[in-house]
N, C-alpha and C positions, 0 to 999 in steps of 0.2 A: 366527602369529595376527595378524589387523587390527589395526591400531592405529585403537582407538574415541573421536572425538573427544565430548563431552558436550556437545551443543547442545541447547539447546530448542528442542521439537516446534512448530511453529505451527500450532493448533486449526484443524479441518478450515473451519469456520466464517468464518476469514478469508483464506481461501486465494484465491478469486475477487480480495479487492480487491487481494490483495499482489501477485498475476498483471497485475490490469492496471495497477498502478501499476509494474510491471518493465516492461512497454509504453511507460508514459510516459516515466520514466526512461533505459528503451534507445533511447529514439528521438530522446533532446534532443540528443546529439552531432549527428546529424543537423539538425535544425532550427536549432543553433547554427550551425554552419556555411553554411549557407543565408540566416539571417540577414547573416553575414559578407558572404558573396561577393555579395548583394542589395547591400550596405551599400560596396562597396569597398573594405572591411578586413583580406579575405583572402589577398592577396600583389599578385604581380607579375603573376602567370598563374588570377585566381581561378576559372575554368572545371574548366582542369586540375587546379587545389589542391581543388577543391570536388569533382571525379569522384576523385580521387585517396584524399582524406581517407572519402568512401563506401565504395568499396571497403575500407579499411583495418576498417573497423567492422565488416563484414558479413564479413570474416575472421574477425576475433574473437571475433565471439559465435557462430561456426560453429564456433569452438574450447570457445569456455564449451559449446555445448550437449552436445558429443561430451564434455568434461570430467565431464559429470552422474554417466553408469554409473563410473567409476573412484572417483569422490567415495563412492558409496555401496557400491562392494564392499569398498573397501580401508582408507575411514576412519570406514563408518555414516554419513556424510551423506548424507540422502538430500532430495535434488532435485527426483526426476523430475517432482513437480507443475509446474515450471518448465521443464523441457527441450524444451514444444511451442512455446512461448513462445518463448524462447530461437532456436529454430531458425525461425519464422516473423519474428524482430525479422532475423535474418540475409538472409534470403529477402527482405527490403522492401530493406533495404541494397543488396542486389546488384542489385534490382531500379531501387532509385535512380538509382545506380552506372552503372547501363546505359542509363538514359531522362538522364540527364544526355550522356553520350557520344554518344547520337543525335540528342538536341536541340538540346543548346547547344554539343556543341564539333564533331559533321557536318550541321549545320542539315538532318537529315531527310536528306540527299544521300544515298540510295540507294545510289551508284553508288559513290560513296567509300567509306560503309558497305564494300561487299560487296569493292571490292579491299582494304580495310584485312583485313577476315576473312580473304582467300585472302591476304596476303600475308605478315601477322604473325600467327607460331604464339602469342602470347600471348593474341591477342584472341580466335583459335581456342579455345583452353580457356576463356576467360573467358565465351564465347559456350556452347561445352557447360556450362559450370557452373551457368549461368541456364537452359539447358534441361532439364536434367535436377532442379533446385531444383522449378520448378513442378507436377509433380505430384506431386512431397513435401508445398511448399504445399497443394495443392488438396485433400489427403486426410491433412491433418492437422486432424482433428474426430472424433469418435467412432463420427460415421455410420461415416464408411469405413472404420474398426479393424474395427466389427461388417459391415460389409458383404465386407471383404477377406478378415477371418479373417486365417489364419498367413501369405496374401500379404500382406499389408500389411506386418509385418515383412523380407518379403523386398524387397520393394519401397526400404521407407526404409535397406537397408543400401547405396542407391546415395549416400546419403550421405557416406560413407568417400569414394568415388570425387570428389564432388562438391570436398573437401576436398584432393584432390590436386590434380585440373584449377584449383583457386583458389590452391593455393599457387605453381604454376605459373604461371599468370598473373603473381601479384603479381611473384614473382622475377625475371621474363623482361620485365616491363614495367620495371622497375629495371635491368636491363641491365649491374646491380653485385651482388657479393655482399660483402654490410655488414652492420651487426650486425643490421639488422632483419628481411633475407632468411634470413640463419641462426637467429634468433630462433623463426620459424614455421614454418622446417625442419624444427627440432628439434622442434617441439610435435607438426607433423604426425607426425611418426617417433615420437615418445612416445606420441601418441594412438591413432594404427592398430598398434604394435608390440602395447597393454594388450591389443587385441580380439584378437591372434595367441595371445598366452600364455593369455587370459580363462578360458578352458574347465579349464584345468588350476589355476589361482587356484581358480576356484569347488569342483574337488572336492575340492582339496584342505583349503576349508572345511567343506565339507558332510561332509569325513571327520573334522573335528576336531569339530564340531556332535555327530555322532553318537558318537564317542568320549565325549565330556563326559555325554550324556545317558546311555549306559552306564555310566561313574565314580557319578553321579549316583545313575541305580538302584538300585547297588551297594551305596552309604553307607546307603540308605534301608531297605535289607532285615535 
């Protein structure tokens, strides 16, 4: 059986502001840094430390949002009001992450662009993982859930994938494995291993659910 942690609900009522105040919230690591590397205060290389420190966020909260379903099958917390959130604060991140590396550190050069892509398999995945992010983005809204139907679903399961080609990046652009590569390793493999077993988790509750309402019955009759 789940172990149920006892949180309090948050009234459907304030759900909008606590949404977009995770907005705000998810986004000041970003703007701090920005500030920074504006300011001169963010190292020796504040270009690279400023694409670097992007990316490392838009890891993260591509971790917190895939965190969501686990939170709620295995401890009743439940999230998912936050998981669209969560995964478009990521999608701006990567998207930072990228218009920083084209702007400020291949000033727009094209040409360097494109042999950097064909030359280094990191930027390779880093580059599918921002492709494949934008029409997650672009149909993370309700139109499209009702417009897609049970595609839409199939669709955002390219996320999984999105998660690999990013961990990949990260690792491959570090060029070391240290505790921070093993770090998101391990989260990645924790977090795509839940969606292998998921299926069997859930009937496995929905047999003990049923069981109980049986027991249940039984006392009552």
């Amino acid at each position: 059986m789940a172990f149920a942690l006892p949180l309090p609900s948050l009234p459907k009522r304030y759900q909008p502001a606590a949404i977009w105040s995770l907005y705000v919230i998810g986004l000041c690591p970003g703007l701090w840094y920005f500030y920074l590397a504006a300011t001169g205060s963010l190292g020796f290389n504040p270009v690279k430390d400023f694409e670097h420190l992007l990316g490392i966020w838009a890891l993260r909260f591509l971790c917190l949002g895939l965190l969501v379903t686990p939170l709620r099958d295995l401890f009743n917390i439940n999230l998912i009001a936050y998981r669209r959130a969560l995964g478009l604060i990521a999608f701006y991140y990567v998207l930072a992450h990228f218009t920083v590396y084209l702007v400020l550190d291949r000033g727009l050069m094209l040409g360097s662009i494109a042999s950097d892509i064909l030359k280094r398999p990191y930027i390779m995945f880093g580059m599918a993982g921002l492709i494949m992010l934008i029409p997650l983005a672009l149909t993370s809204n309700r139109w499209s859930i009702r417009k897609l139907g049970s595609r839409w679903n199939t669709l955002h399961k390219l996320v999984y994938l999105v998660l690999i080609v990013g961990v990949l990046h990260f690792v491959l652009a570090r060029k070391s494995i240290t505790l921070e590569p093993v770090f998101y390793i391990s989260t990645m493999v924790v977090l795509l291993g839940y969606r292998l077993v998921r299926p069997s988790i859930m009937a496995r509750k929905r047999g003990a659910r049923a069981a109980d309402r049986s027991l249940s019955g039984k006392r009552q009759m």
